[in-house]
MARBA-3410 file (N, C-alpha, C, O; in Angstrom, 1 decimal):
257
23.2,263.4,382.1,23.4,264.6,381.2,24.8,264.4,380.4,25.7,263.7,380.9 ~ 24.9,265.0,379.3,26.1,265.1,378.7,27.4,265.8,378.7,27.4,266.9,378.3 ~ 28.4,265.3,379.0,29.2,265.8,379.5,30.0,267.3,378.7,30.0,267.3,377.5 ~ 30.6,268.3,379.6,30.6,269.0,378.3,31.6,268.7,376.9,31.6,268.9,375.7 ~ 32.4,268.0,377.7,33.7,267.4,376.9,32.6,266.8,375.5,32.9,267.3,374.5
31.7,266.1,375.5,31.1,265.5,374.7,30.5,266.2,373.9,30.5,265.8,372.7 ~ 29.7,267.7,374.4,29.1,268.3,374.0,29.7,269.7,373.0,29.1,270.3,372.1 ~ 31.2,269.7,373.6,32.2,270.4,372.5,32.3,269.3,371.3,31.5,269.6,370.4 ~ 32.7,268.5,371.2,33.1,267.3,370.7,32.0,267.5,369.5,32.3,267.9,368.3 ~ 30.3,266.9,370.1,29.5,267.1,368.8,29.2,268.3,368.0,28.6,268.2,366.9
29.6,269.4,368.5,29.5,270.6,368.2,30.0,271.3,367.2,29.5,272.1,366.5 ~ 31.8,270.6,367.3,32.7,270.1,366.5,32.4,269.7,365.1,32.6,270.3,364.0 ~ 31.8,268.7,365.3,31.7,267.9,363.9,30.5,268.3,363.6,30.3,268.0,362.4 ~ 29.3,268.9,364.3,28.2,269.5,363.4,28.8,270.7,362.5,28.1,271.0,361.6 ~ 30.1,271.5,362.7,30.8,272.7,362.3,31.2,272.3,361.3,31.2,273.0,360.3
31.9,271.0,361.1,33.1,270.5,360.2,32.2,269.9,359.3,32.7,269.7,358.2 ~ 30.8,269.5,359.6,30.0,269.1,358.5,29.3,270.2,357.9,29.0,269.7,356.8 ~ 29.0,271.2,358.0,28.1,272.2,358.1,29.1,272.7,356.9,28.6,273.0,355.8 ~ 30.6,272.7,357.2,31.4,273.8,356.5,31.9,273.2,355.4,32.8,273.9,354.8 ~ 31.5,271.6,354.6,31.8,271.0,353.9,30.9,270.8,352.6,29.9,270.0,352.7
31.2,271.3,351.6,30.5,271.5,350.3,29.6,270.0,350.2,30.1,268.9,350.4 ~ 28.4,270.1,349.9,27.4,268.9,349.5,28.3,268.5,348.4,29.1,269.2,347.9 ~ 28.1,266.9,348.0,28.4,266.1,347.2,27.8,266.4,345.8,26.7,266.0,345.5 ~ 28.8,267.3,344.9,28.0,267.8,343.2,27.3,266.1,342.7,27.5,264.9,342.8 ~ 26.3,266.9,342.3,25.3,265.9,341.3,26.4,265.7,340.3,27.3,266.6,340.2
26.4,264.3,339.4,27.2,264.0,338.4,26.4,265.1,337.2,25.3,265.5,337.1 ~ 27.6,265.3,336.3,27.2,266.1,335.5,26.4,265.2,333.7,26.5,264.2,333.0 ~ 25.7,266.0,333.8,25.0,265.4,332.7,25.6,265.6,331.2,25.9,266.7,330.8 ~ 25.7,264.5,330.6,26.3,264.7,329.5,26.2,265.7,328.4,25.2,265.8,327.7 ~ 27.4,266.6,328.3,27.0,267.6,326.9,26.8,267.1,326.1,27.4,266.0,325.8
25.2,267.9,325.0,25.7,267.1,323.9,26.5,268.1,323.0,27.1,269.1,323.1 ~ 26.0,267.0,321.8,27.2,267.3,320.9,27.3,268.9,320.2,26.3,269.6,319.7 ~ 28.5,269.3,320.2,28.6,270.9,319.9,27.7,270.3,318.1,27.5,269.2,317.5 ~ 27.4,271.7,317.7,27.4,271.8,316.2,28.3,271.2,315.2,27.9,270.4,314.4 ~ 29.3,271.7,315.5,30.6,271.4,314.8,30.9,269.5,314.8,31.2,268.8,313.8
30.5,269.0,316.1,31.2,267.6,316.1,29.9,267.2,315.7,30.2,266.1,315.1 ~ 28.5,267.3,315.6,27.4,266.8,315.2,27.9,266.5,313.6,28.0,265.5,313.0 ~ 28.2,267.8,313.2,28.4,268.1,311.7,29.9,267.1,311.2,29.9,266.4,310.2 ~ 30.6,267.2,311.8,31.9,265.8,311.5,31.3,264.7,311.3,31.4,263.9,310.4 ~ 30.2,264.5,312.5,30.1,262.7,312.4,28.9,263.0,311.3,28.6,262.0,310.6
28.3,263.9,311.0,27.1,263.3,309.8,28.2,263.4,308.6,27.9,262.6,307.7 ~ 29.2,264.1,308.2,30.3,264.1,307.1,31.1,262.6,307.0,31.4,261.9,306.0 ~ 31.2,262.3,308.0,32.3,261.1,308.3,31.1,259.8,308.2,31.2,258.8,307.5 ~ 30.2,260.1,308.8,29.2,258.7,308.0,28.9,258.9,307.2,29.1,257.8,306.6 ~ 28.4,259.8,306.2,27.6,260.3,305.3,29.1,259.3,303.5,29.1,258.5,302.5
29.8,260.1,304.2,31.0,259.6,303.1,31.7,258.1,303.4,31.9,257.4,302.4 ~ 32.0,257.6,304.6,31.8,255.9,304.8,30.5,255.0,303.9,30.6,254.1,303.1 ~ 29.3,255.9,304.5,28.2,255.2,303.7,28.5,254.5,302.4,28.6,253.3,302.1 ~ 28.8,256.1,301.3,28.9,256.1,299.9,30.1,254.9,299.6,29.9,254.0,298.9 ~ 31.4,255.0,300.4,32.3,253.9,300.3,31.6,252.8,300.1,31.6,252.0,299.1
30.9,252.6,301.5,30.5,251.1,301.7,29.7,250.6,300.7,30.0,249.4,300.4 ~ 28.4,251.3,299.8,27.8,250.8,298.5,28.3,251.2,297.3,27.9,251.2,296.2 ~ 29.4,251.7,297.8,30.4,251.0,296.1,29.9,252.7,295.5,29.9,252.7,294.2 ~ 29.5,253.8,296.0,29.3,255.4,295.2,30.6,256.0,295.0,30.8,256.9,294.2 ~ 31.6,255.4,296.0,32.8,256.2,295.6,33.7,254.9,295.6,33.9,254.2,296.6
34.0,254.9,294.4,34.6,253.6,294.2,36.4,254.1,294.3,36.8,255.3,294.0 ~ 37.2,253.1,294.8,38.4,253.1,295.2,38.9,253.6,294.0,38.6,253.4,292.8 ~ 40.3,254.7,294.7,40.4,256.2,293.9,39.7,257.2,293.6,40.3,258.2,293.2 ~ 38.8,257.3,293.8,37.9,258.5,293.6,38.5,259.6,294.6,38.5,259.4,295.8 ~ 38.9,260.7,294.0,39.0,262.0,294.9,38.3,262.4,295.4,37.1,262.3,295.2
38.9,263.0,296.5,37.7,263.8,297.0,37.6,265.3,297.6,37.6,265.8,298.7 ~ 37.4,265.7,296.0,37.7,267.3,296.2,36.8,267.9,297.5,35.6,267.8,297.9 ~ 37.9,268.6,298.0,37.4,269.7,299.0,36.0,270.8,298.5,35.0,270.9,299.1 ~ 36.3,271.3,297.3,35.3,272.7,297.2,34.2,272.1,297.1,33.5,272.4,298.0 ~ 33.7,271.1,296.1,32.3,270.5,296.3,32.2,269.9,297.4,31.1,270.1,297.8
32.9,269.1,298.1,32.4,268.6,299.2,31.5,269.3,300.3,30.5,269.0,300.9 ~ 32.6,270.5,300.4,32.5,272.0,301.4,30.7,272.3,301.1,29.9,272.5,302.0 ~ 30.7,272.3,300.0,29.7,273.3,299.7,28.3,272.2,299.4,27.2,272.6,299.7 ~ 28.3,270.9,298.8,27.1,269.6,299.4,27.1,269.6,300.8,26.1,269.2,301.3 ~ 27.8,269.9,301.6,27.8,269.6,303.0,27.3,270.9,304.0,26.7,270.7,305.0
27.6,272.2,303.5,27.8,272.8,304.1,28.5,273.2,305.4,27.9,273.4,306.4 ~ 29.7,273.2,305.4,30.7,272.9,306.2,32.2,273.5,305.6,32.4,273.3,304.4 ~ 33.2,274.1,306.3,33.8,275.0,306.0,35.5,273.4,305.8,35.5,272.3,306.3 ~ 36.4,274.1,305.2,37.5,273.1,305.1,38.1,272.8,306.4,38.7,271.7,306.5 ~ 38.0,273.4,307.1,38.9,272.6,308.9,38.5,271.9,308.7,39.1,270.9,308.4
37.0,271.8,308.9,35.9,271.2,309.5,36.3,269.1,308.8,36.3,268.0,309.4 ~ 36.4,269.7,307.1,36.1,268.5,306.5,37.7,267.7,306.6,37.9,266.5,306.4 ~ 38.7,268.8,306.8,40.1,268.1,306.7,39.9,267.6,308.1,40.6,266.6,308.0 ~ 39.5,267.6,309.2,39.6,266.6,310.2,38.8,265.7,310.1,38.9,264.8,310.9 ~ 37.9,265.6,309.3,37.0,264.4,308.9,38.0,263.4,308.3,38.1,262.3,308.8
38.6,263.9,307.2,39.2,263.6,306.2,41.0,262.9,306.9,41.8,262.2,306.2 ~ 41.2,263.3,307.9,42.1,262.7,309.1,41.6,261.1,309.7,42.2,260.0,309.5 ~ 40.6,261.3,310.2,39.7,260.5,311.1,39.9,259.0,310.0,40.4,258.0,310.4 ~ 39.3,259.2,308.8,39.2,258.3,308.0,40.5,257.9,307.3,40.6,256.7,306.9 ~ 41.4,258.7,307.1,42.8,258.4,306.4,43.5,257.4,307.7,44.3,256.5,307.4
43.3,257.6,309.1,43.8,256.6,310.5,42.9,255.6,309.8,43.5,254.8,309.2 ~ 41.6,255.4,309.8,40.4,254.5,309.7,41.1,253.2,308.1,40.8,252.0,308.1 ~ 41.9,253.7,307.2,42.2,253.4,306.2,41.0,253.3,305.1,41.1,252.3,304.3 ~ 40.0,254.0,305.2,39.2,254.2,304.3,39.7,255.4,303.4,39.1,255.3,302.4 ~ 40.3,256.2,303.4,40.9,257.2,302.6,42.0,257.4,302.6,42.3,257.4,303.7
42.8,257.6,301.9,44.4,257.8,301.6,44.6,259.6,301.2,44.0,260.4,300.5 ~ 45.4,259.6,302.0,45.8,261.5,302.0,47.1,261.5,301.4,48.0,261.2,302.1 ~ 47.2,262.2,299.4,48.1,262.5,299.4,48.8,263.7,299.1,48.0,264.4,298.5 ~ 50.1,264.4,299.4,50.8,265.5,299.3,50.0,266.1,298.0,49.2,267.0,298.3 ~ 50.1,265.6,296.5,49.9,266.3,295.4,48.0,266.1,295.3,47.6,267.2,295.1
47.5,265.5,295.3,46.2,264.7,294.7,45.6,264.8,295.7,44.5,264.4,295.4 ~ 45.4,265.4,297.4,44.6,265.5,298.5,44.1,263.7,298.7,44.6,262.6,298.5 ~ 42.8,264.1,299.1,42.4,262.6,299.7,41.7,261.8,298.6,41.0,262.2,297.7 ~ 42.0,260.7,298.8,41.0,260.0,297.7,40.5,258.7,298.4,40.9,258.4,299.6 ~ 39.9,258.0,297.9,39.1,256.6,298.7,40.4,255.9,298.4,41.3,256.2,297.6
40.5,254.7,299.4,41.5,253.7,299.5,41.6,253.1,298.3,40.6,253.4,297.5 ~ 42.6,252.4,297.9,42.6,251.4,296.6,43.4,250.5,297.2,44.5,250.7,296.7 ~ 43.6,249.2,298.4,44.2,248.8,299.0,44.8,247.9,298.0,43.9,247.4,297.3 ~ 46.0,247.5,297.6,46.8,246.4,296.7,46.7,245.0,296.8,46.7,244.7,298.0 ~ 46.6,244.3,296.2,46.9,242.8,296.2,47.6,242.1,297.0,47.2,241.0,297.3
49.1,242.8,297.4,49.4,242.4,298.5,48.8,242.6,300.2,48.8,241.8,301.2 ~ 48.4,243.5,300.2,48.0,243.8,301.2,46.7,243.2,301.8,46.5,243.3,303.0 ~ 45.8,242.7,300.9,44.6,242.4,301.0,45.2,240.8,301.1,44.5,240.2,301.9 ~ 46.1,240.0,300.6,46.6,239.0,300.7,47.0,239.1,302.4,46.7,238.1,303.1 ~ 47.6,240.2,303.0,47.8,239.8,304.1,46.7,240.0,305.0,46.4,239.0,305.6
45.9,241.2,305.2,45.0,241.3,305.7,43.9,240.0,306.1,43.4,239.8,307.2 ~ 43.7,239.4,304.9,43.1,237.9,305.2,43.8,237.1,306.2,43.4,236.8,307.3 ~ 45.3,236.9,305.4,46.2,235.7,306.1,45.8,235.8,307.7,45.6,234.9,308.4 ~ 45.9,237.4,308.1,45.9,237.7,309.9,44.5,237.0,310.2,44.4,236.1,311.1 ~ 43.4,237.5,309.6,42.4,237.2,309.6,42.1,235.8,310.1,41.6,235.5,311.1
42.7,234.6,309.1,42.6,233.5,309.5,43.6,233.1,310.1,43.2,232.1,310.7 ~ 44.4,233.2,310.3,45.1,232.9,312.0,44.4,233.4,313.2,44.2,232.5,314.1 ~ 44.1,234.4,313.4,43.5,235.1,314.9,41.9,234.5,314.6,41.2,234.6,315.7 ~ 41.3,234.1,313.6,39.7,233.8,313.9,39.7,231.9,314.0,38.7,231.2,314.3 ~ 41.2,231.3,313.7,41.0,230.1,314.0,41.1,229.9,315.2,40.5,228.9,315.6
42.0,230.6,316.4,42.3,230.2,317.2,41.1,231.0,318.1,41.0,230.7,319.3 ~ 40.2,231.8,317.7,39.5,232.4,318.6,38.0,231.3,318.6,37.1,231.2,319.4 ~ 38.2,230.5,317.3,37.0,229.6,317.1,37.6,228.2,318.1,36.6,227.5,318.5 ~ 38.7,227.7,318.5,38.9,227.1,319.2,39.0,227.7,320.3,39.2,226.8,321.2 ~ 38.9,229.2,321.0,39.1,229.3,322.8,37.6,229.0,322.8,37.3,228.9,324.0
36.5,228.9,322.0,35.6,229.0,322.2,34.5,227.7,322.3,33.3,227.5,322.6 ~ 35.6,227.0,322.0,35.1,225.8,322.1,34.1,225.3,323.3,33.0,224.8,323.4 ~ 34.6,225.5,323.8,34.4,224.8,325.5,32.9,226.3,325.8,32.1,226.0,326.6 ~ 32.8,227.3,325.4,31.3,227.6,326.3,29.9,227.8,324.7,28.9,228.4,324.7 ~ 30.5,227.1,323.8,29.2,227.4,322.9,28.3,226.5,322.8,28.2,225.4,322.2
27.7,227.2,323.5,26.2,226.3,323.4,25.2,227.3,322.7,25.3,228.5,322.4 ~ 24.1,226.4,322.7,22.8,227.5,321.8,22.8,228.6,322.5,23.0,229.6,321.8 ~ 22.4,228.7,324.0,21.8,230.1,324.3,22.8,230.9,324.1,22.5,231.9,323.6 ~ 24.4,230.6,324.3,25.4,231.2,324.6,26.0,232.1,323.3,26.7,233.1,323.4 ~ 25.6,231.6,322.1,25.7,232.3,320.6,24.4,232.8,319.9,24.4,233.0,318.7
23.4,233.1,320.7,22.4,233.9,320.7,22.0,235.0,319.8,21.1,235.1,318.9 ~ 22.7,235.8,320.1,23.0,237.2,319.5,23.3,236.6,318.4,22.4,236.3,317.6 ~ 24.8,236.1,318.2,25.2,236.0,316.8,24.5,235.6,315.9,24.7,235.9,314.7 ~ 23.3,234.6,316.1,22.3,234.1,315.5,21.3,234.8,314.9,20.7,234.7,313.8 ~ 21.4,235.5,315.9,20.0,236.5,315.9,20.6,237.9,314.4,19.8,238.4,313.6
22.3,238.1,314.4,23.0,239.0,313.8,22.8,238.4,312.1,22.6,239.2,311.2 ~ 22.9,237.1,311.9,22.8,236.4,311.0,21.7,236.6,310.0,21.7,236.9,308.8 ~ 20.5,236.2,311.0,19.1,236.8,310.3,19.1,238.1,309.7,18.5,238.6,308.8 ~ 19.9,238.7,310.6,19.6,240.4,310.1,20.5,240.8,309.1,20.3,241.8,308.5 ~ 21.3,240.0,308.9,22.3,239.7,307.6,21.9,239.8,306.7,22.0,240.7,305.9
21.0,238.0,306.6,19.8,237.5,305.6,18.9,239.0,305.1,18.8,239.3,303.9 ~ 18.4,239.6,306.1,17.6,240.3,306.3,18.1,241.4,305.2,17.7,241.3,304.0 ~ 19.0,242.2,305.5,19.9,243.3,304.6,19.8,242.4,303.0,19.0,242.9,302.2 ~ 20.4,241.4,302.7,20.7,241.1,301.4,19.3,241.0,300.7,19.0,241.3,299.5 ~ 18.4,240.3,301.8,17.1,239.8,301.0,16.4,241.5,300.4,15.7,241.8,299.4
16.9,242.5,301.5,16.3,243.9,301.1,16.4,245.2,299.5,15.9,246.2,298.9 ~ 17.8,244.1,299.8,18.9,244.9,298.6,19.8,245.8,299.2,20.1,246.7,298.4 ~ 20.2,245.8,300.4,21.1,246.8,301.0,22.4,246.6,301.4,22.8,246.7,302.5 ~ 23.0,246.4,300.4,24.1,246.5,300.1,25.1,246.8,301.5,25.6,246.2,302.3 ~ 24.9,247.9,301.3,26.3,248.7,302.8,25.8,247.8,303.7,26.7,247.0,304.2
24.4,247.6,304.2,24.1,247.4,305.8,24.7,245.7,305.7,25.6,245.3,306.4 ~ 24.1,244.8,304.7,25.2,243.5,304.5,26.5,243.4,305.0,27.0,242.6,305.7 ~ 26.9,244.7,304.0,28.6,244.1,304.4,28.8,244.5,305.7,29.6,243.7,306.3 ~ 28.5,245.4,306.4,28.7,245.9,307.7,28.5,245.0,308.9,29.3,244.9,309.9 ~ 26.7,244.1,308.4,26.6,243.0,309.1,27.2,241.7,309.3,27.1,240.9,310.2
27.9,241.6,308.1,28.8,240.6,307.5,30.0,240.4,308.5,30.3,239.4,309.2 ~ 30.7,241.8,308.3,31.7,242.1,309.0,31.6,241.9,311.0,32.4,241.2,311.8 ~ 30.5,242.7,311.3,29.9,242.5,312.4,30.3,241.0,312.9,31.1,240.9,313.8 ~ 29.8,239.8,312.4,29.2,238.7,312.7,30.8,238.3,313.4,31.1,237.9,314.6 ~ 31.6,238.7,312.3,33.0,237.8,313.0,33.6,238.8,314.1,34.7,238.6,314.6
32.9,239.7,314.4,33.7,240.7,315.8,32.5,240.4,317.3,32.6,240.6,318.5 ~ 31.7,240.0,316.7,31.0,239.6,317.8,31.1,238.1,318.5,31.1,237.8,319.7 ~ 31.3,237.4,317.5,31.9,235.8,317.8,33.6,236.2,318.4,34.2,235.4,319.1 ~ 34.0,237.1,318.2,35.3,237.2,319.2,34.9,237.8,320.6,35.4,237.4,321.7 ~ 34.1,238.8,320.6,33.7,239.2,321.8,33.3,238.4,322.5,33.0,239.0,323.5
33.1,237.5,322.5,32.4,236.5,323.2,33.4,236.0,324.4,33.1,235.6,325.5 ~ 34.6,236.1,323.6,36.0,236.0,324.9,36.5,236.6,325.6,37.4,236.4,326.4 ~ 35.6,238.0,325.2,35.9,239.1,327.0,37.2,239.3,326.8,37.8,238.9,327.8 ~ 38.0,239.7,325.9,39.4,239.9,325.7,39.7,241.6,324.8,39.9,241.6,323.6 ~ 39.7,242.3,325.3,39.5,243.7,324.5,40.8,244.2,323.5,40.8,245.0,322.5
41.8,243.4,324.2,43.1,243.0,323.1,42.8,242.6,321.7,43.2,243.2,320.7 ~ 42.2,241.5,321.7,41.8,241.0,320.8,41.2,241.7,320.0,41.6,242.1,319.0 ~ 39.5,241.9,320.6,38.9,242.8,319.9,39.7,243.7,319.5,40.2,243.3,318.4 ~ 40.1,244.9,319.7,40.6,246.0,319.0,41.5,245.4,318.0,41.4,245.9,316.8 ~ 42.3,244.5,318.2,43.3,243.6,317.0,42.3,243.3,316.1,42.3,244.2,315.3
41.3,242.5,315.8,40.4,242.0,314.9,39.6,242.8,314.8,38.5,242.2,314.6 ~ 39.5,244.2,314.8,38.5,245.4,314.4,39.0,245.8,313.7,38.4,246.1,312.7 ~ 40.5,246.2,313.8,40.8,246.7,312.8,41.1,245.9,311.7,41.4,246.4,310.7 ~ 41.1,244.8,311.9,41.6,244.1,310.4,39.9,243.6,309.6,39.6,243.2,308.4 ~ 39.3,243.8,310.3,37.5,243.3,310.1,37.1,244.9,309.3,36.6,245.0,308.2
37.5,246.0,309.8,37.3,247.0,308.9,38.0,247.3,307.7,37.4,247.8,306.7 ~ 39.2,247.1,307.7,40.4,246.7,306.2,39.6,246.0,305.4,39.1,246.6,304.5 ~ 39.2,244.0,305.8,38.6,243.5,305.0,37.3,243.9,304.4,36.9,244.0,303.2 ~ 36.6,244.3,305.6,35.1,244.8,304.9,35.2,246.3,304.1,34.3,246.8,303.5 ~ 36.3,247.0,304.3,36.4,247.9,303.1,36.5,247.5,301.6,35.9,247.8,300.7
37.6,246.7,301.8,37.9,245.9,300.7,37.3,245.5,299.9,37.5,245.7,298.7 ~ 36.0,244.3,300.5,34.9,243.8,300.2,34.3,244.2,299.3,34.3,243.9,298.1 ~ 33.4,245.5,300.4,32.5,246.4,299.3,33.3,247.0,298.6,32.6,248.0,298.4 ~ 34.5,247.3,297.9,35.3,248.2,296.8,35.4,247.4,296.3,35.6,247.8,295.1 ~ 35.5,246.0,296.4,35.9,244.7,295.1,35.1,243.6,295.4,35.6,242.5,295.0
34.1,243.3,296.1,33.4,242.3,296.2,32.6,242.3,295.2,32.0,243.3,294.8 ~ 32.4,240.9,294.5,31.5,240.9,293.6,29.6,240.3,294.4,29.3,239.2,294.9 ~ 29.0,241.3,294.1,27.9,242.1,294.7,26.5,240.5,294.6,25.6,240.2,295.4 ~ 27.1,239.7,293.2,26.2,238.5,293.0,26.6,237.1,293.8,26.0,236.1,293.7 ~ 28.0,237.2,294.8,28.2,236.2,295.2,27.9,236.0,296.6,28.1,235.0,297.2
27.2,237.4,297.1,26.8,237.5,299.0,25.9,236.4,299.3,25.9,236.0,300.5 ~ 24.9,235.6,298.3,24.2,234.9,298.7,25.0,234.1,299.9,24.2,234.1,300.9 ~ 26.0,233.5,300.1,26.1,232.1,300.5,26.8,232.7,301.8,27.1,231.8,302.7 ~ 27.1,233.8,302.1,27.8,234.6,303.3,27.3,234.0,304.6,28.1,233.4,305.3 ~ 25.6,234.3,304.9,25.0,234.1,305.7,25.0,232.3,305.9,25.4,231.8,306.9
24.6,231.7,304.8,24.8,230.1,305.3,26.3,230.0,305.7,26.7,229.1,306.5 ~ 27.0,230.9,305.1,28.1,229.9,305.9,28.7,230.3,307.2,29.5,229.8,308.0 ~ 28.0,231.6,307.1,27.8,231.9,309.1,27.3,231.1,310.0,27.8,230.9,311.1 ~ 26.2,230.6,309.6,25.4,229.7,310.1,25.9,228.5,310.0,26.1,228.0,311.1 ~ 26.4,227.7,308.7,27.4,226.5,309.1,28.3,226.4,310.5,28.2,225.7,311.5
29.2,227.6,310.2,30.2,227.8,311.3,29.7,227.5,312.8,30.3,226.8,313.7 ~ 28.5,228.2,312.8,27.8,228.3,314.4,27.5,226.7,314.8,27.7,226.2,315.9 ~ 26.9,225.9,313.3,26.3,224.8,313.6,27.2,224.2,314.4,27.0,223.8,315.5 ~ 28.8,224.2,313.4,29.7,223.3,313.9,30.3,223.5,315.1,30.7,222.5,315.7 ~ 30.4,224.8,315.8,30.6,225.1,317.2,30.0,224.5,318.5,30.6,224.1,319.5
28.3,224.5,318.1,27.5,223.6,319.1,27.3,222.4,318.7,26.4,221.8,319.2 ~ 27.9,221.7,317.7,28.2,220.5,317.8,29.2,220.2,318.5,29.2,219.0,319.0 ~ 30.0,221.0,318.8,31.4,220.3,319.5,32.4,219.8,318.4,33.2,219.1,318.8 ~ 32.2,220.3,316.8,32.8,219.8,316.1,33.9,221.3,315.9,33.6,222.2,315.2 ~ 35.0,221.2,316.7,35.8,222.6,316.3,36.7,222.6,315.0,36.9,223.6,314.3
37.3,221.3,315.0,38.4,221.0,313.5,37.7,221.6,312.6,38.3,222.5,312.0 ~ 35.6,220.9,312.1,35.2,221.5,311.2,35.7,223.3,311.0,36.4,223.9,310.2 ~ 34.9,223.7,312.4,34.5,224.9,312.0,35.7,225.6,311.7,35.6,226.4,310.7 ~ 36.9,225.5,312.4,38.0,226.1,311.8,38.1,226.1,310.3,38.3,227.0,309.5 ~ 37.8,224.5,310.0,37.7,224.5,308.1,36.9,225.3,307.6,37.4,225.9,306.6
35.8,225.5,307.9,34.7,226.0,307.6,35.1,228.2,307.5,35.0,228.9,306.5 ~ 35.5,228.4,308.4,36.1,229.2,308.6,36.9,229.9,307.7,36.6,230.9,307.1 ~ 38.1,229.1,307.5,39.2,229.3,306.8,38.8,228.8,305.1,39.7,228.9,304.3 ~ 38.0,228.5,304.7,37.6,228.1,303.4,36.3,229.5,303.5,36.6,230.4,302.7 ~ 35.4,229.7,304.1,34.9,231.2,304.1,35.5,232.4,303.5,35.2,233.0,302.5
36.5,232.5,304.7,37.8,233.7,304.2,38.6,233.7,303.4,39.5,234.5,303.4 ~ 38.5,232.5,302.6,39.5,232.2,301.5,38.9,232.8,300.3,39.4,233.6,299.5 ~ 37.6,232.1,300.3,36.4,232.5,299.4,36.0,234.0,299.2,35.5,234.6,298.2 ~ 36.3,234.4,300.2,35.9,236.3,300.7,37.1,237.2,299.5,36.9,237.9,298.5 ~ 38.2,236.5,300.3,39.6,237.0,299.3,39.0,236.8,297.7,38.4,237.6,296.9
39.3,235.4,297.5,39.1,235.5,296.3,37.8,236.1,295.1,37.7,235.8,293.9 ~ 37.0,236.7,295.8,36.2,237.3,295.5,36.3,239.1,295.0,35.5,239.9,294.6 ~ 37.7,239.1,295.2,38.1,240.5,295.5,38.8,240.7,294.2,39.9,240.3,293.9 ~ 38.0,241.6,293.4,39.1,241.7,291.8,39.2,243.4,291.7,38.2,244.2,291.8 ~ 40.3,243.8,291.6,40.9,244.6,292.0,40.8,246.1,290.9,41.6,246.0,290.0
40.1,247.0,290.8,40.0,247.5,289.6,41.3,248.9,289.6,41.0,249.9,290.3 ~ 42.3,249.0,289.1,42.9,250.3,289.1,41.9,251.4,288.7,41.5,252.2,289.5 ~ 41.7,251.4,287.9,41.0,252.6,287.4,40.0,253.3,288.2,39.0,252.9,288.7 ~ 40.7,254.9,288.4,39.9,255.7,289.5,38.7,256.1,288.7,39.0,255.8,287.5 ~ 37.5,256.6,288.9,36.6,257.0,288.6,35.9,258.4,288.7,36.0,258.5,289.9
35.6,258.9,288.5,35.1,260.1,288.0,33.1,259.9,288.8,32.2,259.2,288.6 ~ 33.3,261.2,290.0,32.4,261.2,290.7,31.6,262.4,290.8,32.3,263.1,291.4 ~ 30.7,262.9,290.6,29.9,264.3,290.7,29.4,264.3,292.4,28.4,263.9,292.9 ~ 30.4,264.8,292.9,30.4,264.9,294.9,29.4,265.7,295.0,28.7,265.5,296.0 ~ 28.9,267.0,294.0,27.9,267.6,294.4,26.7,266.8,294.4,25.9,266.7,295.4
26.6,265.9,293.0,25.2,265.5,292.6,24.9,264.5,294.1,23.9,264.5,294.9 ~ 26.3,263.6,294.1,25.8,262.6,295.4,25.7,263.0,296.9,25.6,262.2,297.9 ~ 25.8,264.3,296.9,26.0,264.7,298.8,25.1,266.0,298.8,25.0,266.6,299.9 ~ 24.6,266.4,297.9,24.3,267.5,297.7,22.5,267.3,297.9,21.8,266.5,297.4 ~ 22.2,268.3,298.8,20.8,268.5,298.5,19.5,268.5,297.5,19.4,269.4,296.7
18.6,267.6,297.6,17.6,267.6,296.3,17.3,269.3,296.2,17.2,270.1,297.1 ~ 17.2,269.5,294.8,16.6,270.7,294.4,15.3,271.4,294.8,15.0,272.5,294.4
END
């Protein structure tokens, strides 16, 4: 039989379990309030128009029509209009409110230069694991590239364009990096679509595909050239227009009749 000593004992801890709240179920994700639904369709909705060249660099972007194509009150659109000014897709100024970026000559000069320093040396850590299966995706990203231009879609191109060279860094499991080369992959691909000239994308995709060739070859000197003659080509594709433009925010954001 059980001794009583034993029999306080379990009695004990049937009490001390008994008296201890069950383990909460994880909570299920909220979704999104109204309000933050409505930011992110404002904040893509106007990236979009950037990216196929509808609000071309300088274009204002008055609050009252926006407010009222969107349906959405001014908080709402000035923290949009935050989000994207950190993003450097819009510039917020004191007299003139927000307007689309117009990034300078110099700037786009450097933004490259980083570019090809941090993508040469990430094309050489890479050396040593690229093999076919191992650049897969990126391959697979390429076609979908092809895919966008052959369609005529403009935005999703450059987006994929851009994509190609942040995924060939991920490949190094280094999240430093990534975030470093994200943000300068989003500067350039703003840039792009605001001054890229739209008849020269053909050769983007081959020379994505060169790059890859030269990697599972084991030829890295090429691809770095390859590389660096890409992004040179990218830059100089970039002709710079001052002149702001004159945009009807209702006609383009605004509801069909």
């Amino acid at each position: 039989m059980m001794a009583y000593s034993q029999i306080r004992t379990a009695m004990a801890r049937r009490t001390l379990s008994a008296a201890q709240p069950a383990p909460a179920e994880p909570e299920a994700e909220a979704p999104l309030s109204d309000e933050s639904a409505d930011e992110a369709r404002v904040r893509n909705a106007l990236i979009e128009a950037v990216l196929s060249n509808q609000l071309p660099p300088g274009t204002r972007l008055v609050e009252s029509p926006l407010c009222q194509a969107f349906g959405v009150n001014r908080s709402l659109l000035r923290r949009v209009f935050v989000q994207l000014a950190g993003e450097r897709v819009i510039e917020l100024h004191r007299n003139r409110g927000a307007v689309v970026a117009a990034p300078t000559q110099e700037e786009m000069r450097q933004a490259f230069e980083a570019r090809r320093l941090i993508e040469g040396a990430v094309l050489q850590a890479l050396s040593e694991r690229a093999q076919g299966p191992y650049l897969a995706s990126v391959r697979q990203l390429v076609c979908e590239e092809h895919d966008a231009y052959r369609k005529g879609d403009r935005s999703r191109w450059v987006r994929l364009s851009g994509e190609y060279h942040l995924r060939l860094t991920a490949l190094l499991g280094n999240q430093d990096l990534d975030h470093m080369l994200k943000s300068l992959v989003t500067r350039t691909t703003l840039m792009k679509a605001l001054y890229g000239a739209p008849e020269r994308s053909t050769c983007s995709f081959d020379e994505h595909n060169a790059i890859l060739d030269a990697l599972e070859a084991g030829n890295v000197p090429l691809a770095c050239q390859l590389m660096s003659a890409h992004l040179n080509d990218a830059e100089r594709q970039l002709k710079r227009d001052t002149g702001a433009s004159q945009v009807d925010l209702m006609k383009l954001f605004g509801s069909p009749a």
